[in-house]
N, C-alpha and C positions, 0 to 999 in steps of 0.2 A: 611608444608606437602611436605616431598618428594615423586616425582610422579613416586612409582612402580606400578604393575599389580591392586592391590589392590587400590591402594588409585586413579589411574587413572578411576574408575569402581567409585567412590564415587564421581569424579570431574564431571565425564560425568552426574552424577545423578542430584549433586546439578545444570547443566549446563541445566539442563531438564527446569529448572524455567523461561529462559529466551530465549524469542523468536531469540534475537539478541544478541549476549555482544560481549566484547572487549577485548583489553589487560589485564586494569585495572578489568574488574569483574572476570577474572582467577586470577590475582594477589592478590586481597582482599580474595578470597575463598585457596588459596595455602599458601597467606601469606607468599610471598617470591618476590624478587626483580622482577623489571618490565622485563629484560632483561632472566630471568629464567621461567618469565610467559610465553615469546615468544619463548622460547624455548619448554615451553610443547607446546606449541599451534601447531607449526611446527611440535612436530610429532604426536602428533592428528592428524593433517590433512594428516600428511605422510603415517598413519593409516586408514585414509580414515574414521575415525570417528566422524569430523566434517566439514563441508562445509565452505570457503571463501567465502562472500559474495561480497566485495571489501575490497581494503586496510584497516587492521584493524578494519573488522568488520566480525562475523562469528556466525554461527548457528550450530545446531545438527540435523534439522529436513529439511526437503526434499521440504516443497510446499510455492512457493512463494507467492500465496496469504495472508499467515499468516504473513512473513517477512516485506513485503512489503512495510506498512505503519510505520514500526518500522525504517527504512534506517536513513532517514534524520524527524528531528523535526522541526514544526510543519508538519504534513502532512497526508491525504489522500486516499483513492481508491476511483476513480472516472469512468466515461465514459465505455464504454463496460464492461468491467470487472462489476463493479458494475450492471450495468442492467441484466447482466448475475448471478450472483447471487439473484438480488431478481424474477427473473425466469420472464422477461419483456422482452429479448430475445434468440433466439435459437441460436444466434450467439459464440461460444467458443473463444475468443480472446484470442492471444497466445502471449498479452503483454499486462501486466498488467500495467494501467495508475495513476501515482501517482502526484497528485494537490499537490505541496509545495510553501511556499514565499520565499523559500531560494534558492540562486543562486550554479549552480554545474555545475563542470566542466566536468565531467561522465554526460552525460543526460539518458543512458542506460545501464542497467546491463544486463547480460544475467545469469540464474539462471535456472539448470535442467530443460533444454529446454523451458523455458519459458523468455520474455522478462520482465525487470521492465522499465520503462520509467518514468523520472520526468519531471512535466510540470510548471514552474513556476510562479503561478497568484501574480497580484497584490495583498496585503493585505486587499481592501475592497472588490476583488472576492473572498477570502477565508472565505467562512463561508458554513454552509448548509450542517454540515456531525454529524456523529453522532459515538458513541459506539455499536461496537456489541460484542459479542462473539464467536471464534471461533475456534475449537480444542482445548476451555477451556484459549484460550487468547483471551484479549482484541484488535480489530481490528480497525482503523476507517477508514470507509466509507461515501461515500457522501449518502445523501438522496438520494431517487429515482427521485425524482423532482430535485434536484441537479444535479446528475447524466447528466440527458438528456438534462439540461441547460448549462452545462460546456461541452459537445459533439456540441453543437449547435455553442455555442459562440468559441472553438475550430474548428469552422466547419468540423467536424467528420460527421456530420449526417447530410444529405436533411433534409429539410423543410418537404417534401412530407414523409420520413419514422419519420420523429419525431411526424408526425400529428398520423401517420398511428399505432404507439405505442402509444399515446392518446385517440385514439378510439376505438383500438382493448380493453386495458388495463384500462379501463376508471374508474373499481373499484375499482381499486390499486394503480389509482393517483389522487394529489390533485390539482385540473386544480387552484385553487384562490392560492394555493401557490405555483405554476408555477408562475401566474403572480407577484405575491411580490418579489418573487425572479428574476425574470426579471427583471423588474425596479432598483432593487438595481443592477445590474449588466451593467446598461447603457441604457440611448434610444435607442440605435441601436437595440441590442437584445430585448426591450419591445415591438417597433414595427414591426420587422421581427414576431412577436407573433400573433400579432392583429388579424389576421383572421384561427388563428390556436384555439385558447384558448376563 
């Protein structure tokens, strides 16, 4: 597929399918040499009709909470961000925090006016997130209990407002698997709990 007006209008369509892609997914969909993929891709972006996320990796759409958890695999939306979506704070955090096991030398993207930040847990603190959907893609996020447990153990969040979203929120959380999930995450954090939970 050589990319004139026409078949650019058909690249951008099939490009609609994927939150995140790359060289290679323009080059499979053009079916022409890698070097000629980054050549459409450059003037896409010279066209301002699709966005650089970081090197070799790029989208079509505008909001970084959809991208977010697609960056680096395995991975994540955690901490503010997440409590802010499932509407457990008023707070709008203007950096979205993404839990991955993978080491990065970028720790922070900046993405239309928004921050992405990667935080790198252990493999046996990685768990606790789930599938949603979002804008018709699949996102993943931490549980809500996750969420405020990975703020805690990140020390992002008092003791005193972690209680204080525990009680205000008490029918949208699940205080017993707070605790399970505590304990898988260390003594430290299971007893900093104790008189919380």
């Amino acid at each position: 597929m050589l990319v004139n007006h026409m078949n650019r209008i058909k690249l951008l369509k099939r490009l609609e399918k994927y939150p995140v892609f790359d060289d290679g997914t323009v080059e499979n969909i053009i079916d022409k040499s890698r070097d000629y993929a980054r050549l459409v891709i450059h003037r896409l972006k010279k066209a301002d009709l699709i966005n650089a996320i970081e090197k070799g990796k790029y989208t079509i759409y505008n909001d970084a909470f959809l991208i977010a958890s697609r960056i680096v695999w395995p991975s994540y939306i955690s901490n503010w961000a997440a409590l802010q979506y499932y509407n457990l704070t008023e707070q709008f955090p203007n950096t979205i925090d993404v839990i991955t096991t993978r080491v990065r030398k970028q720790r922070i993207l900046k993405f239309k006016g928004s921050g992405i930040r990667f935080v790198r847990f252990k493999i046996n603190n990685f768990f606790g997130f789930k599938k949603i959907y979002y804008s018709n893609f699949e996102v993943f996020i931490a549980e809500k209990e996750k969420a405020l447990l990975d703020l805690l153990f990140l020390r992002k969040i008092s003791l005193e407002d972690f209680s204080k979203i525990i009680k205000t929120k008490r029918n949208k959380i699940n205080k017993d698997k707070i605790k399970i999930y505590a304990k898988k995450m260390g003594k430290f954090l299971y007893k900093r709990l104790k008189d919380v939970v």
